[in-house]
N, C-alpha and C positions, 0 to 999 in steps of 0.2 A: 504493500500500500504506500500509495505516497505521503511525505512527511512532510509538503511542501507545505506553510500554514492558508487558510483559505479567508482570504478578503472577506473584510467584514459584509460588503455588498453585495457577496455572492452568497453568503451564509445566513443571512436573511430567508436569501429566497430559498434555500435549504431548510432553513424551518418550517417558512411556509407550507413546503413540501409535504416536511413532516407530519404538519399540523391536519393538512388536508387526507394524509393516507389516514391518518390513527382518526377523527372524525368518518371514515368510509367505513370502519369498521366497529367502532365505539359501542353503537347502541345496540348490537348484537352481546355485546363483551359483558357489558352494564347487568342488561336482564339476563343472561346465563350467570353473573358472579348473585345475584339476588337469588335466580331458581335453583341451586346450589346450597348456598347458605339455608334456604326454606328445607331443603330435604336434609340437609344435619339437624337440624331443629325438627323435624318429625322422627326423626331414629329417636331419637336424647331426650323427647322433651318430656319425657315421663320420670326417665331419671332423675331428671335436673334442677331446682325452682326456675319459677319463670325470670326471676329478676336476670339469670344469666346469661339471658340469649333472647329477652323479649326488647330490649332497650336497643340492643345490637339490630336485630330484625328491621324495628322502626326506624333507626338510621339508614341501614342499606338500601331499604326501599327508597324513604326520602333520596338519598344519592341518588340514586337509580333516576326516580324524576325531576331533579337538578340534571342531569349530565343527559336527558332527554330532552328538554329547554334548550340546553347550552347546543346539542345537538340540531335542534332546528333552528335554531338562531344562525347559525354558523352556515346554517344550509342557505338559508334567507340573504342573509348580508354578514359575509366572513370578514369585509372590512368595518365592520361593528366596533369590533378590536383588534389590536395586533396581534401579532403570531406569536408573542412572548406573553400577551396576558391572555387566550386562549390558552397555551403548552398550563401555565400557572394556574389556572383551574380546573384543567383532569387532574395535574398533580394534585392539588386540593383536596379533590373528590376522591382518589386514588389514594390519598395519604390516611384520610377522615377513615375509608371503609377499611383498609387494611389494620386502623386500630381496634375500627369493632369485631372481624374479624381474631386478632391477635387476643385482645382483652375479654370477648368472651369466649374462644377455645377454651382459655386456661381458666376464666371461672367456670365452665362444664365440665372440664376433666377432674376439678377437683371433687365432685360428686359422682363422675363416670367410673363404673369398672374398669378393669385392663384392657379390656377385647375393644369397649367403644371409643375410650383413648388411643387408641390404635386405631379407629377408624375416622376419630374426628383431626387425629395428626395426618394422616393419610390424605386425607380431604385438602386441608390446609395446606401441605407439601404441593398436591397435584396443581390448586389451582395458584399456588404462588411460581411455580415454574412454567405455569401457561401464561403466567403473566410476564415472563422472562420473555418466554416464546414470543408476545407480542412485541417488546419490549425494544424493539428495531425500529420502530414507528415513532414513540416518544419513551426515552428512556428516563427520563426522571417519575413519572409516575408510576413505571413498573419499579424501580427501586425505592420510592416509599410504600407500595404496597407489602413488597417482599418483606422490608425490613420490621415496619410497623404489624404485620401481619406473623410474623414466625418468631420474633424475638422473645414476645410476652409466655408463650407456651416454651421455649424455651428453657428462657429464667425459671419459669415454676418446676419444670423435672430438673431442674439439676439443686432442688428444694425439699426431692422426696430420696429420702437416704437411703437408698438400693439400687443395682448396678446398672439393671435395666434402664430404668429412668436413664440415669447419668448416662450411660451410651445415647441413648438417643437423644438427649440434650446436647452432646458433644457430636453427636451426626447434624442437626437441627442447627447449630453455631456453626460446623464446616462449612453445610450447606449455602447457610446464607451471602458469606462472602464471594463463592465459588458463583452463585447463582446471578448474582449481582457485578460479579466481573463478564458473564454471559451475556447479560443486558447493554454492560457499557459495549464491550465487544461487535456483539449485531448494529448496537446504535453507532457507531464507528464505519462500521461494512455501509451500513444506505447513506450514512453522510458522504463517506467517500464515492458512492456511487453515482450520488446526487450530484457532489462536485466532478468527476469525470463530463455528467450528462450536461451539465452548464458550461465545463470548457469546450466541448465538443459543438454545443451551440452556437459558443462563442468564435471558436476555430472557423464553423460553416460559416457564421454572418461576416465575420474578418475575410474570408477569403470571398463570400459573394462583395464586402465591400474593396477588396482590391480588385475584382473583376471587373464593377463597375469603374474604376478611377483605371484600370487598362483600358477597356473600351471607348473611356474618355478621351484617354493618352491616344487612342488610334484618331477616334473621329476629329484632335483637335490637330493631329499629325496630318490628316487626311486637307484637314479645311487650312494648316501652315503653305502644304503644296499646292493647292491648289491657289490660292492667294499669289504665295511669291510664282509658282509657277504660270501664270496670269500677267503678273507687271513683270517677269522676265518677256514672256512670249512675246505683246506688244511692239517692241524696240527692236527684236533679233525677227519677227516675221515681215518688217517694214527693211530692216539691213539684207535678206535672203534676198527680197522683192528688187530691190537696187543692186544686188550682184547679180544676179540672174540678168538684170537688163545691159550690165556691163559685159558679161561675159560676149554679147555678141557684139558689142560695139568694136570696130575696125580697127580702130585708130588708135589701139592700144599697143605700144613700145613691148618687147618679147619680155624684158623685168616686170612691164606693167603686168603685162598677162602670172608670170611668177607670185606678183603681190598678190593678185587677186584668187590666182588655186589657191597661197595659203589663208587667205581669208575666207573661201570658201570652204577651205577644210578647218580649218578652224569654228565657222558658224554651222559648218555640217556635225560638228563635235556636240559642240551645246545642243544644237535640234536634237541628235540623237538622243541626249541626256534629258530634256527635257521630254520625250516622248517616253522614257523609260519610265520617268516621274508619272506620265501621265496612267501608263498602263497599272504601274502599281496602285495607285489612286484610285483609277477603278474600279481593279480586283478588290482593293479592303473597302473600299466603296462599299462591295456592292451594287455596283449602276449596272454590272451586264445580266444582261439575261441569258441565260444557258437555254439554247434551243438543238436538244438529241435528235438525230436522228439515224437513220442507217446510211452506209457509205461505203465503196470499195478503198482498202485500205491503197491498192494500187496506184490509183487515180492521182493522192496524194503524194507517191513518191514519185511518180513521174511528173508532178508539175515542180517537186522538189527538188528533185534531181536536174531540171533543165535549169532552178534557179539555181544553183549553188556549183552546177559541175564547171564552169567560167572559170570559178574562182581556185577551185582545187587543182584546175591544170596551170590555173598563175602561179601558184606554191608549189606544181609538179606531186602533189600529193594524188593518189588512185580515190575516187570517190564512188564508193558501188553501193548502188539498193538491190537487196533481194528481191524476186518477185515473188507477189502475196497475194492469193486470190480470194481471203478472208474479207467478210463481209461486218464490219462495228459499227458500236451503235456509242456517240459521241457527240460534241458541239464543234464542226468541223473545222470554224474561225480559232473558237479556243484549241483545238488540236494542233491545227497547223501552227501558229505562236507558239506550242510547245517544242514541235519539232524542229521546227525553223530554228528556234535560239538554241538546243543542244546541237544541230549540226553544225551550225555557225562556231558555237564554243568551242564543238571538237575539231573544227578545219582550223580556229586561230592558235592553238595551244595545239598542233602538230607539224613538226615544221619538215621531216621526211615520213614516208610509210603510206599509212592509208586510212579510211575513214570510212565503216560499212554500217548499211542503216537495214536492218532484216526483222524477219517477226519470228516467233516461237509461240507453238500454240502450249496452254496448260491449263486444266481442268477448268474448263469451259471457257476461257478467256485468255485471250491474244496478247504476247508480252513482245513491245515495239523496242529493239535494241539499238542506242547508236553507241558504235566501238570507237575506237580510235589506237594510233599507235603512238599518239601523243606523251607529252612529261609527266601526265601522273599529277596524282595528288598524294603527296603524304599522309599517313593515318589519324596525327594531331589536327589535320586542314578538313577533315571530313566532314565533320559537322558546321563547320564555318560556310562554305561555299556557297549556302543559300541563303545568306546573310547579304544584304545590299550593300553595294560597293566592293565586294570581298572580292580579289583579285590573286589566284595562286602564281607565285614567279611575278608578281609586278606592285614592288611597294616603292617603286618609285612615281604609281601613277600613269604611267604613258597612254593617251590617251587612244595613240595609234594602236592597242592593245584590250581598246574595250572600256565597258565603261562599269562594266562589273554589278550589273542588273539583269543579266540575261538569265542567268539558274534562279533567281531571286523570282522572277516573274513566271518561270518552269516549275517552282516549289506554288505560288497563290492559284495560277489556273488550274493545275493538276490538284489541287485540293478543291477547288471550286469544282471540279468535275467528279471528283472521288476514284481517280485517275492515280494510286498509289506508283510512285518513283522511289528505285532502289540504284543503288551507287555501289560500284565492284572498280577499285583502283590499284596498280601497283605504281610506286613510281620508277619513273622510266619504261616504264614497259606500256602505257596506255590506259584509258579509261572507258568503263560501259556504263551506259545509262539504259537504263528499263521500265517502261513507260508501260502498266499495264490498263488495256482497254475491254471495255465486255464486249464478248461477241455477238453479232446481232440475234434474236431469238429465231427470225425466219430471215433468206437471203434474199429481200427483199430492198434492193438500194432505191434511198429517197432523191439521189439527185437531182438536182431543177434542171428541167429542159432546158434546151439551147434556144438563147432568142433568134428569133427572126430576124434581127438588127442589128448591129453592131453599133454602139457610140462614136466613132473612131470617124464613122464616116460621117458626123453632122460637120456643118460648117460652122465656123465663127464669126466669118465677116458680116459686116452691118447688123449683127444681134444689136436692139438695145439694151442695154444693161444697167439696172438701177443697183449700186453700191453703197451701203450705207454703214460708217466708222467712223466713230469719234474721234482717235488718232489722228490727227492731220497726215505726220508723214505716211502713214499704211493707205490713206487715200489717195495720195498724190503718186505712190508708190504703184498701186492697181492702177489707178486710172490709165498711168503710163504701159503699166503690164497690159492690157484688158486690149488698150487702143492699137498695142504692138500685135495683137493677134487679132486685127481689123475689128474687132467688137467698138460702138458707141455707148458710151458711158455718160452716166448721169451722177455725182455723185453728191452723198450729204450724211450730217453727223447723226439727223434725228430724223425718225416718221415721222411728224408736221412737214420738216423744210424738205423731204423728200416728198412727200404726197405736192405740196406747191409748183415743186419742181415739175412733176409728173401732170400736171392737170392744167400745166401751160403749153403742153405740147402736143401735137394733133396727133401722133400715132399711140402706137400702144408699148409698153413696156412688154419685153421677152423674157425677164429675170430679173431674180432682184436676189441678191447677194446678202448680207447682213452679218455685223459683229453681233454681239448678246450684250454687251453692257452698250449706250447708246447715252448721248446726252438728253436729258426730258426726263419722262417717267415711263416712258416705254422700253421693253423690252427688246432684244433683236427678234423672239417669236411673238412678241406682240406686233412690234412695227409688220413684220408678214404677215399677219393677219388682217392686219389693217387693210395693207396694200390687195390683197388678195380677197379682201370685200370689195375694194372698189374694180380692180381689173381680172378678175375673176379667182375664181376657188383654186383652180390647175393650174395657176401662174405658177413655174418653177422656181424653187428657191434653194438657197444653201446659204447655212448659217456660217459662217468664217470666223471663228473664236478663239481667243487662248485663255478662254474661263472655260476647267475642266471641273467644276461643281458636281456634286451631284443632282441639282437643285436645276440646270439648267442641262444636264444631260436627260433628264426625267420631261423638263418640259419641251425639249426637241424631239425626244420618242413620241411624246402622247400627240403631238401635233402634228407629227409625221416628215420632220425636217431633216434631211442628211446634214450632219455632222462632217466638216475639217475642219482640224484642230492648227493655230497658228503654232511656231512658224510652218509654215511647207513650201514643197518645193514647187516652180513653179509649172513643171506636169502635172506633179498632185492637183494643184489647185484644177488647168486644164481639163484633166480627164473626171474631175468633179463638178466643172459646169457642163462637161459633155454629157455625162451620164446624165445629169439633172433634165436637160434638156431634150437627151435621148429617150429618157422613160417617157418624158411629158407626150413629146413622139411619137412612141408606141402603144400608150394610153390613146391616143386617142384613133390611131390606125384601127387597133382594135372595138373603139364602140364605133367606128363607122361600118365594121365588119357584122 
């Protein structure tokens, strides 16, 4: 048992405890120690005067309906009184009948024969160690009952000068202390158990309240990124937008073109880091929804395989997928983000040898392996690696080396999928990742038909194009992009000064573009909604953001707006007003059909 001492705060409500178990059973106790005493009084009462056992009787009873009171009282309203002056009146009661008890034994025994002395100590013995027995519950009134109850009969045989007597006066004195260390004992065992069940309480509520203050720590992590990562994006997707248009400019000196790769590798560095931020954000978000379905795992390596085998013949590294005619059932976006960044990780950390991407089926589910011949990880590094930022071979940072969020974002989506990853490394000798997915139940692949159209093939020229950012330079910045791929641009900080714009001009708008934060009190999905009352519902649009919120990714889903996230590049942006345009497109080929 432990010795630790127990807080007065906590020992309170360990009384309480007690108070409330020994009340659950009390009134049961009360009327059996009464119908008890009544049946020694019917054996004896003929031997005995009545003075000896009839003053006793009228007590006990009285107790008996005192501690029936005190009993429904308790039941009624237990904060009547405290738990220390309840425990202090069963003692009371407790103390009171163990003397009528003790004091009239021994005046009956002194007119009893031998045999009913013997049967009225018997009595007395039994029901003072049932009161031991109870005696876990509150122990101070089972040891004024014992004490007050056995002592007096006691005293008197060790009064009558023969041996008998004196033994069992000397068994009757053993007893009691023996009996009474019983009671402290049990009352020890429930305290202590008492205090276990309040630490343990205490343990659960302490760790649900550090759960909630982690959760905290995350969502307040989540809204730190998305913040700074918002007032970084602004400035670095307005610098992307003016290197992009420098890059074709002619007149650029062969140093000038120099300065401008490493600037462009350079803001390709941050972009990257910043989309890294973004995905993580997400993932502990929460914003994505996970849409399973069934899919040839093939399909997958071969669009993988044409993207990444480029790069594995630039390192002269062998890059081979096995073929897999396995049919899973998965979220094909979050699969591929998982695949994509372990083969990436295994082509940059292998610098000869080879890099094989195969499956292995095992009891009912498909284990997706990428090998490598790569440096390995050390055994102390193992559990680090899906830590953000965590970089094996590179504390010096290089950024030409990664940005050390790719397994980081391999550990959230594969746990948002329930997509278990296992890691086997030697070092030097290469690393396997194991990506296990369920196999489909029937081999039925959900993939989306082929469009009839391509995006690729709309045009740009003479689009008009409503863009609207509060950013000055990111406006001046498109405008110039937009006009360089013959599109007409319109552009403005707010819905009002855009709608004005718009409703001075005799054609119609082709698109409209929009940031999410806006000057006014509109939103980027409000300002399209706007506009899209007045020049129709299927006006295409794309929100162009670097607020990755949850709060504004939720209200581009429910509104049904494609999401690019700033900075990007300037194809991304392109082949997202193509598409915008192209669905609009083929939306409508089809209701003419």
């Amino acid at each position: 048992m432990s010795e630790q001492p127990i807080p007065q705060s906590e020992y309170a409500a360990i009384e309480a405890e007690q108070v409330k178990a020994y009340f659950a059973d009390a009134k049961n106790l009360s009327i059996a120690g009464a119908l008890v005493y009544s049946l020694v009084v019917f054996v004896v009462h003929e031997a005995t005067p009545t003075w000896t056992w009839l003053p006793a009787l009228i007590v006990i009873y009285l107790i008996t309906l005192v501690r029936a009171l005190l009993i429904r009282q308790y039941r009624q309203s237990p904060q009547r009184r405290s738990s220390r002056q309840w425990k202090l009146s069963q003692a009371a009661c407790a103390g009171l009948s163990g003397i009528c008890w003790g004091l009239s034994s021994m005046a009956m025994m002194m007119h009893l024969p031998i045999t009913l002395q013997l049967f009225v100590l018997t009595v007395i013995t039994v029901v003072a160690a049932d009161a031991a027995f109870e005696g876990f519950l509150l122990a101070l009134p089972a040891r004024l009952f014992i004490f007050f109850g056995l002592y007096p009969p006691s005293l008197w045989l060790l009064t009558v000068d023969d041996r008998m007597h004196t033994a069992l006066a000397l068994m009757l004195l053993v007893f009691i202390p023996v009996t009474i260390a019983l009671v402290n004992k049990r009352g020890r065992i429930f305290v202590e158990a008492q205090h276990l069940r309040f630490h343990n309480e205490f343990l659960v509520a302490e760790l649900s309240r550090q759960h909630e203050l982690l959760e905290a720590a995350s969502k307040a992590k989540s809204r730190f990124l998305a913040a700074a990562s918002h007032d970084l994006r602004q400035p670095l997707a307005a610098l992307m937008i003016f290197l992009e248009q420098l890059e074709f400019e002619r007149q650029l000196s062969p140093s000038g073109k120099d300065v401008l790769d490493h600037a462009q590798l350079a803001t390709n560095s941050l972009c990257g880091l910043l989309d890294g931020l973004l995905d993580i954000s997400r993932l502990d978000g929460h914003t994505i929804k996970v849409k399973i379905k069934s899919f040839s795992i093939q399909n997958l390596f071969d669009d993988l395989e044409e993207e990444f085998q480029p790069l594995a013949m630039k390192k002269n590294i062998r890059l081979r997928f096995s073929p897999c005619s396995s049919v899973i059932e998965s979220d094909v976006i979050l699969l591929v983000q998982i695949l994509r960044n372990l083969i990436s990780n295994a082509l940059r950390y292998t610098s000869e040898g080879r890099v094989l991407v195969g499956c292995r089926h095992r009891h009912g589910m498909l284990d997706i392996e990428v090998r490598d011949t790569g440096i390995g990880i050390a055994e102390d590094q193992l559990s680090k690696i899906f830590d953000e930022f965590y970089q094996v071979n590179n504390p010096e940072r290089d950024r030409q080396q990664g940005l050390g969020l790719g397994l980081s974002i391999v550990d959230r989506a594969a746990r948002l999928l329930g997509h278990p990853v296992a890691l086997a490394s030697r070092p030097g000798k290469g690393t396997a990742f194991t990506l296990t997915v369920p196999l489909a139940k029937a081999a039925i692949i959900e993939e989306p038909a082929a469009l009839e159209h391509t995006y690729e093939e709309t045009d740009l020229s003479g689009r008009l194009i409503a863009f609207i950012e509060n950013e000055g330079s990111i406006r001046v910045g498109m405008q110039t992009l937009l006009q360089s791929w013959g599109c007409r641009v319109v552009v403005a900080d707010s819905a009002s000064s855009m709608i004005k714009q718009l409703e001075t001009m005799d054609e119609k708008v082709e698109m409209v573009i929009s940031d999410f934060g806006l000057k006014g009190t509109l939103s980027g999905v409000d300002a399209i909604a706007v506009i899209r009352q007045r020049w129709g519902a299927e006006l295409p649009a794309l929100l162009f953001t670097g607020n990755i919120s949850k709060e504004a990714y939720l209200l581009a889903r429910n509104a049904g707006l494609q999401i690019l996230y700033k900075p990007a590049k300037a194809e991304d942006l392109r082949e997202a007003i193509i598409a915008a345009l192209g669905s609009m497109k083929l939306a409508e080929e089809r209701a003419l059909n």
